[in-house]
C-alpha positions as CSV (number, residue, x, y, z in Angstrom):
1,X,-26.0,-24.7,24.8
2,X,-27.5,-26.2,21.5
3,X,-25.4,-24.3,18.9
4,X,-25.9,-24.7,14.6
5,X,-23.7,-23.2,12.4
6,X,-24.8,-23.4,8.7
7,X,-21.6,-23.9,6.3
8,X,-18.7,-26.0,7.4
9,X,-16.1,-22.9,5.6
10,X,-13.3,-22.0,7.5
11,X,-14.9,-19.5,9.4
12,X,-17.5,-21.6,10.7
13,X,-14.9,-24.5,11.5
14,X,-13.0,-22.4,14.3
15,X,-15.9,-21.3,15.6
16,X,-17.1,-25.0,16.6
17,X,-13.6,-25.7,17.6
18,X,-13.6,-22.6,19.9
19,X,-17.2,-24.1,21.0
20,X,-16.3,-27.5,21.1
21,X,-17.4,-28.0,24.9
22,X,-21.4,-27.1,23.9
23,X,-23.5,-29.2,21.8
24,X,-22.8,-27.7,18.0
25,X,-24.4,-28.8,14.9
26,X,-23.0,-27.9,11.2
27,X,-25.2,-28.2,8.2
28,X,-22.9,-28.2,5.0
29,X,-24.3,-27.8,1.4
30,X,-21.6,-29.6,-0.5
31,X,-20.0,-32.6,0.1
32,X,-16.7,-31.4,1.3
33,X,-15.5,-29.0,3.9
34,X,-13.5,-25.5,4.6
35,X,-15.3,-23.5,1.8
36,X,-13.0,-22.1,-0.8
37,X,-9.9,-23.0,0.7
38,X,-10.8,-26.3,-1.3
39,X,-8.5,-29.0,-2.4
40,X,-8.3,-32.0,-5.0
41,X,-6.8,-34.9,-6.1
42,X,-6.3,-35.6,-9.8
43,X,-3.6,-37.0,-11.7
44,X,-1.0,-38.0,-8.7
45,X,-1.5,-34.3,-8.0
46,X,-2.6,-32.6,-4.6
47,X,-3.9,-28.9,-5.8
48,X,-5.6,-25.9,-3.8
49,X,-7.9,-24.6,-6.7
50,X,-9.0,-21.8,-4.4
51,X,-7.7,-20.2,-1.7
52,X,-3.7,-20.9,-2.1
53,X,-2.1,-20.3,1.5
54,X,-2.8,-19.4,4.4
55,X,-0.9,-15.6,5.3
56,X,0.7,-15.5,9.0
57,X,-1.0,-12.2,9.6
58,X,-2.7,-13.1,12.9
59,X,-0.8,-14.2,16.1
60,X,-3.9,-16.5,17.1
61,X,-4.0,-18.5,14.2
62,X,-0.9,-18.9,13.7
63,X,-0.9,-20.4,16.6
64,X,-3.7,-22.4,16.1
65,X,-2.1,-23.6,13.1
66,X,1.6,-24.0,14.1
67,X,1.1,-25.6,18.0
68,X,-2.8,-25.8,19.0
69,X,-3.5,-28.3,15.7
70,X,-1.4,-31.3,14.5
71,X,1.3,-29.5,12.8
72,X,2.1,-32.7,10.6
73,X,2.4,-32.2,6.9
74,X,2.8,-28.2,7.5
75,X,4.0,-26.8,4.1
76,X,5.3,-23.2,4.2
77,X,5.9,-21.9,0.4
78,X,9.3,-20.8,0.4
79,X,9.7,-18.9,-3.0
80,X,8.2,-15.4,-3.5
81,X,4.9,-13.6,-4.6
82,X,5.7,-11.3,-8.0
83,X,3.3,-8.7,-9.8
84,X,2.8,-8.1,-13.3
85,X,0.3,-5.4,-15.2
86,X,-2.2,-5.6,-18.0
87,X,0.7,-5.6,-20.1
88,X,2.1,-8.8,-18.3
89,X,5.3,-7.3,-17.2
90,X,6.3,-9.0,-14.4
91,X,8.3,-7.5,-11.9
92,X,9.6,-8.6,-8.0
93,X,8.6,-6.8,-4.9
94,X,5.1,-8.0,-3.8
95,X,5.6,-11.3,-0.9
96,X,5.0,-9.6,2.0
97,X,4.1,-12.4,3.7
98,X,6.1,-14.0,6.0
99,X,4.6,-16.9,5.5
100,X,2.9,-19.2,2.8
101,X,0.9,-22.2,4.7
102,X,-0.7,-25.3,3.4
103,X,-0.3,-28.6,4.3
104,X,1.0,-31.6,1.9
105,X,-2.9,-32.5,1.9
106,X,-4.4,-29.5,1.0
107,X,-6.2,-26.7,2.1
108,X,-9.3,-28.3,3.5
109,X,-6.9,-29.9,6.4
110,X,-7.9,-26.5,8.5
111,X,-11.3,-27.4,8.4
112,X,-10.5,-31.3,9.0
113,X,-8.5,-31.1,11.9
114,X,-10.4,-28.3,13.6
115,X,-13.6,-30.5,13.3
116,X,-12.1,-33.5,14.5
117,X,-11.2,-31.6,17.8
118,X,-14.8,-31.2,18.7
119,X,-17.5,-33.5,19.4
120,X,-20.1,-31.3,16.3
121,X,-21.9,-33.0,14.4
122,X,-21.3,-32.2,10.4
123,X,-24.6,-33.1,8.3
124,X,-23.0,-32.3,5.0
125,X,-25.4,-32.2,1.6
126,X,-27.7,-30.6,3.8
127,X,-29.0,-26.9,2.7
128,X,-30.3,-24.5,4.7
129,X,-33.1,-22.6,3.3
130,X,-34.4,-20.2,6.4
131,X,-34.8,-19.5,9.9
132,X,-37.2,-19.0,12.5
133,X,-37.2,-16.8,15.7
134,X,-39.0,-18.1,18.3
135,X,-39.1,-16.8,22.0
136,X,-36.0,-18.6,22.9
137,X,-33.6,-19.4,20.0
138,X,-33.8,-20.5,16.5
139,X,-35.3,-22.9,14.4
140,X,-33.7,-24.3,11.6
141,X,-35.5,-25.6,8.0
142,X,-34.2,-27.0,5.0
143,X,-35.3,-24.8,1.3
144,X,-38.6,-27.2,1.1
145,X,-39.4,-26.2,5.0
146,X,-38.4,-29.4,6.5
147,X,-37.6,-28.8,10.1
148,X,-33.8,-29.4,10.9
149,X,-33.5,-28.0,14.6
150,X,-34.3,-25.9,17.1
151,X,-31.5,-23.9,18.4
152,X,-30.0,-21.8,21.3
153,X,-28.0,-19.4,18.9
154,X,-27.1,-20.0,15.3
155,X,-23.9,-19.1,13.1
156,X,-24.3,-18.2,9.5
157,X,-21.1,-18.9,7.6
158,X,-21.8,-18.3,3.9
159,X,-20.9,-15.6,1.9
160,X,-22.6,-12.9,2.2
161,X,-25.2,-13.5,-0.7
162,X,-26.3,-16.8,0.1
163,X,-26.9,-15.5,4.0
164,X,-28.8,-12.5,2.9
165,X,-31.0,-15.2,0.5
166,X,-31.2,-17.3,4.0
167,X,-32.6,-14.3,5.6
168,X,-35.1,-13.2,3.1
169,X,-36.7,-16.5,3.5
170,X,-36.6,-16.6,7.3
171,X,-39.5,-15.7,9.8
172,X,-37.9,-12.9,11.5
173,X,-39.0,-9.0,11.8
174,X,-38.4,-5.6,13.2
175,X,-35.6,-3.1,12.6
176,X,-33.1,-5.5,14.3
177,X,-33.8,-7.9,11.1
178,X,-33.8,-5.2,8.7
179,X,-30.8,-3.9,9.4
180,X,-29.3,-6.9,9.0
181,X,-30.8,-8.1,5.8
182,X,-29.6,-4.6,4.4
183,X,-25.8,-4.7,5.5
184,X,-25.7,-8.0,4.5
185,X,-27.4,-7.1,0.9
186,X,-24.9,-4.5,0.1
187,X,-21.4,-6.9,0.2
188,X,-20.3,-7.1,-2.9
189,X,-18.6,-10.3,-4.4
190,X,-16.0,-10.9,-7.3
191,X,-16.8,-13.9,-9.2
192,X,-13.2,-15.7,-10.3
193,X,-12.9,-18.8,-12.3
194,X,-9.9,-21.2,-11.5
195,X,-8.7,-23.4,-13.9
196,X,-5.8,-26.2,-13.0
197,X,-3.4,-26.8,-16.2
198,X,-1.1,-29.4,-15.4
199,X,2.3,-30.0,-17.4
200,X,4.2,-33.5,-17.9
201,X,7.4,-31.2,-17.8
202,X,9.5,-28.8,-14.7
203,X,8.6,-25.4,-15.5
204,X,11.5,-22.8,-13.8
205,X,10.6,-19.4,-12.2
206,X,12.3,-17.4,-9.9
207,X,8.3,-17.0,-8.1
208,X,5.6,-19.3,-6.6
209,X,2.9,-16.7,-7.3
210,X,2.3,-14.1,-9.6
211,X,-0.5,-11.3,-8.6
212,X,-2.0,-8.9,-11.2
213,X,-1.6,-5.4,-9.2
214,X,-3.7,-3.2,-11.8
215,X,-6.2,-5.3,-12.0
216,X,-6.5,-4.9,-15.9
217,X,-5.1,-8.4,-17.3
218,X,-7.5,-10.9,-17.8
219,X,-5.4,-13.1,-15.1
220,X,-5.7,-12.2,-12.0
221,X,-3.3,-14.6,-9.9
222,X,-1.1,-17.5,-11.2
223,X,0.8,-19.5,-8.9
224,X,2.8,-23.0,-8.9
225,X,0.8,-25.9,-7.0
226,X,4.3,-28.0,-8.0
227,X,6.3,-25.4,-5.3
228,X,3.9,-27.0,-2.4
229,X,6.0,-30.1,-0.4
230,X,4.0,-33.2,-2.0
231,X,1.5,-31.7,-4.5
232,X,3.4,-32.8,-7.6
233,X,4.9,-35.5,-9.2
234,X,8.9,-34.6,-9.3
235,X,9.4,-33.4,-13.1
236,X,5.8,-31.5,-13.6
237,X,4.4,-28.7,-13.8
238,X,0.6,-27.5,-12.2
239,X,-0.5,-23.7,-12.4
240,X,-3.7,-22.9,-10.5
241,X,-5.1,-19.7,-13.0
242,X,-7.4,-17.4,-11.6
243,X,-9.3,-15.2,-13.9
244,X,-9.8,-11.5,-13.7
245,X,-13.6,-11.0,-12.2
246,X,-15.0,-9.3,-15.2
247,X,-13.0,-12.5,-17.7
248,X,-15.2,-14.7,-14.9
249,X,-18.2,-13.4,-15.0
250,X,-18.0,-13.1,-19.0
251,X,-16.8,-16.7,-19.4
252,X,-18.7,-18.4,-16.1
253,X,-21.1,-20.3,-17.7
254,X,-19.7,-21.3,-20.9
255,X,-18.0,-24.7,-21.7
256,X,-15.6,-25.5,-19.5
257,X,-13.3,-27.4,-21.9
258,X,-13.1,-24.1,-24.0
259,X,-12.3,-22.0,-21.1
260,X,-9.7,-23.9,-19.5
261,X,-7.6,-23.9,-23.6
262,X,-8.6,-19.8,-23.2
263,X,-6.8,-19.5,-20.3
264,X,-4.3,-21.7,-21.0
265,X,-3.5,-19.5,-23.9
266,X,-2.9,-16.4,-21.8
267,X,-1.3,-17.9,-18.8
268,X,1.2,-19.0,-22.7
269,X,1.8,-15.6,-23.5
270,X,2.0,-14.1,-20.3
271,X,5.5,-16.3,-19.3
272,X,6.2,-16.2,-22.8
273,X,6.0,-20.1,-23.0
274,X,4.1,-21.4,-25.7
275,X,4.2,-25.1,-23.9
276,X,1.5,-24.0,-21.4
277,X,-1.3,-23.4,-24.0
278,X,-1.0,-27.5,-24.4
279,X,-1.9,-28.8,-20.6
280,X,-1.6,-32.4,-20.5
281,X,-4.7,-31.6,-18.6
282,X,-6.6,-29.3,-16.9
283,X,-9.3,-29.0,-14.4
284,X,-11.6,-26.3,-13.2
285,X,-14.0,-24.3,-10.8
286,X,-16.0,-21.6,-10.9
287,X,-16.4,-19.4,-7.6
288,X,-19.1,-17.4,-8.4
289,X,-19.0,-15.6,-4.2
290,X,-15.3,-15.6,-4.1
291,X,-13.7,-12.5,-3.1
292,X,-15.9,-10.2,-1.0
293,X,-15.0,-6.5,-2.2
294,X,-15.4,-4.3,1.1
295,X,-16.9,-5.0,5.0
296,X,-20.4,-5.0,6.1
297,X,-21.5,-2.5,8.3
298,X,-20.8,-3.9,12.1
299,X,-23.4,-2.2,14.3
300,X,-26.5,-4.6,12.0
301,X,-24.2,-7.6,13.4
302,X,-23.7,-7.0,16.7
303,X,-27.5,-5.9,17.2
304,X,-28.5,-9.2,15.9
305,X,-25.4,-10.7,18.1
306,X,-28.1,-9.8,20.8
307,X,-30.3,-12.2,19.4
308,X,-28.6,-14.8,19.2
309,X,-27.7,-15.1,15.5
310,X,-24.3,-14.8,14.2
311,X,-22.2,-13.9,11.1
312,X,-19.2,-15.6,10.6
313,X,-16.4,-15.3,7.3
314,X,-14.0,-13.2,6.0
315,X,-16.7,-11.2,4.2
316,X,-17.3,-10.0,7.7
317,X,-13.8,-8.5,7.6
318,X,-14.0,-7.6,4.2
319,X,-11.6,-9.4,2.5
320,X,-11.2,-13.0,0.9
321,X,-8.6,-14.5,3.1
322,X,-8.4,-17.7,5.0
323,X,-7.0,-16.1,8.0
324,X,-9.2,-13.7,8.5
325,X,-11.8,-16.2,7.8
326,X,-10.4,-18.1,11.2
327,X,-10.1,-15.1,13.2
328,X,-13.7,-14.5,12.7
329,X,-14.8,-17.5,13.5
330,X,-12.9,-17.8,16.8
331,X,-14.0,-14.2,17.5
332,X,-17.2,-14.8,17.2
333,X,-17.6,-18.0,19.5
334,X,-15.9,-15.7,22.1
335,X,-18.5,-13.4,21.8
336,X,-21.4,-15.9,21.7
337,X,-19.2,-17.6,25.4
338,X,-19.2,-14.5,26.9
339,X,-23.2,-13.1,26.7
């Protein structure tokens, strides 16, 4: 079976690993791999600037993680989750999570070592603008039309706004597609701007991540890449910031230098450390489809399941997490194996 799978995020990176033993095909926009669990490299410094861990809350990828892949370089965040309000009180009681997972590498490894289990070819810098149906599969074009592939079944592994642009685009009709193109439409997405402050100094905490519970500060998560096995330079200090949605969407498109010393200011008065408004330097991404708010409507899905075309991603489960991301994707190829 000729498979594609457009986007080489998580989601879409177990589902050629579960369909590894058929001919798969992933067509990546960007240069890298495994969506927003991204990772860089800056400064002697090995930071996630998106998704932090991954949560143990899902027996098959845990497994997948822990014995199915290379478990080498393996990091499991010890220290604790905390909360604080829109008043930045912090307080303990949060880390429910058994565990914390990334590996020494970064984030992006998932996607890395699931791809280098399979045989799939990975065009990356390589949009997908639409789709055709035709009597027996899919084609596959590129935004100017260009033809990239005809296809037995086809994964779409975006979020949830660029697959609904993907379907507006595509040659495709009836109540089956517009269905689809309607769940898929109403997903919702909070934009969230990270920005990496890095410190020539050892910060102390008694936390590796704070999360703002009320949803009323303008940070919404701050967490210590420096608590990761091999991230940081002994003696420094890196906070990965992420901004409320509504701070993010306000500030998304404004100078990046200027947001980056905003945040840094209120990251400073939330731990009470004047220090951190000073990084030695900082770094920064904007997500604008980064945390899905809510599920799509299933029965659209599996109608078009039926047809051979495929949603994958933790928008599908309605919520921005990597593992849920993973179990999609494997959940999906089984469904795809077993038609």
């Amino acid at each position: 079976m000729d498979i594609s799978i457009v986007g080489a995020g998580a989601g879409g990176a177990a589902a050629a690993y579960s369909l590894r033993d058929h001919d798969v095909t992933v067509f990546e926009k960007s240069r890298g791999v495994c969506g927003r669990a991204a990772t860089r490299r800056r400064n002697d410094c090995v930071y996630d600037y998106g998704a932090n861990y991954v949560k143990a809350d899902d027996d098959r990828v845990t497994e997948l993680l822990t014995a199915t892949l290379d478990s080498t370089g393996l990091v499991d965040i010890e220290e604790p989750v905390y909360t604080f309000d829109a008043a930045g009180t912090v307080s303990e009681g949060r880390d429910a999570d058994d565990h914390k997972w990334t590996y020494t590498e970064g984030l992006t490894q998932i996607a890395k070592r699931l791809f280098a289990r399979t045989d799939a070819t990975v065009h990356r810098e390589t949009r997908v603008g639409s789709l055709t149906r035709l009597d027996d599969g899919w084609r596959v074009h590129d935004p100017e039309d260009e033809d990239l592939g005809t296809f037995d079944a086809v994964l779409l592994n975006p979020p949830a706004p660029q697959t609904a642009d993907i379907l507006r685009e595509s040659d495709w009709s009836g109540e089956v597609y517009s269905d689809l193109l309607t769940a898929v439409e109403a997903v919702d997405y909070r934009t969230i701007y990270s920005c990496v402050l890095g410190y020539e100094f050892a910060l102390e905490t008694p936390w590796y991540g704070l999360v703002n519970t009320d949803r009323e500060h303008d940070c919404g998560w701050l967490s210590r890449e420096d608590l990761k096995d091999g991230h940081v330079p002994d003696g420094e200090t890196l906070l990965v910031a992420q901004m409320s949605p509504e701070w993010s969407t306000r500030r998304y498109d404004d100078d990046p230098e200027a947001v980056c010393a905003d945040a840094a200011a209120i990251v400073a008065d939330l731990l009470g450390d004047e220090r951190l408004a000073d990084p030695a330097w900082h770094d920064s991404q904007g997500w604008r489809y980064a945390l899905p708010d809510g599920g799509v409507a299933d029965a659209p899905l599996r109608a078009a399941e039926r047809h051979d075309l495929y949603c994958v991603g933790d928008w599908v489960a309605g919520d921005g997490r990597v593992h849920l991301a993973l179990r999609s994707g494997l959940a999906v190829a089984d469904r795809l194996q077993n038609t």
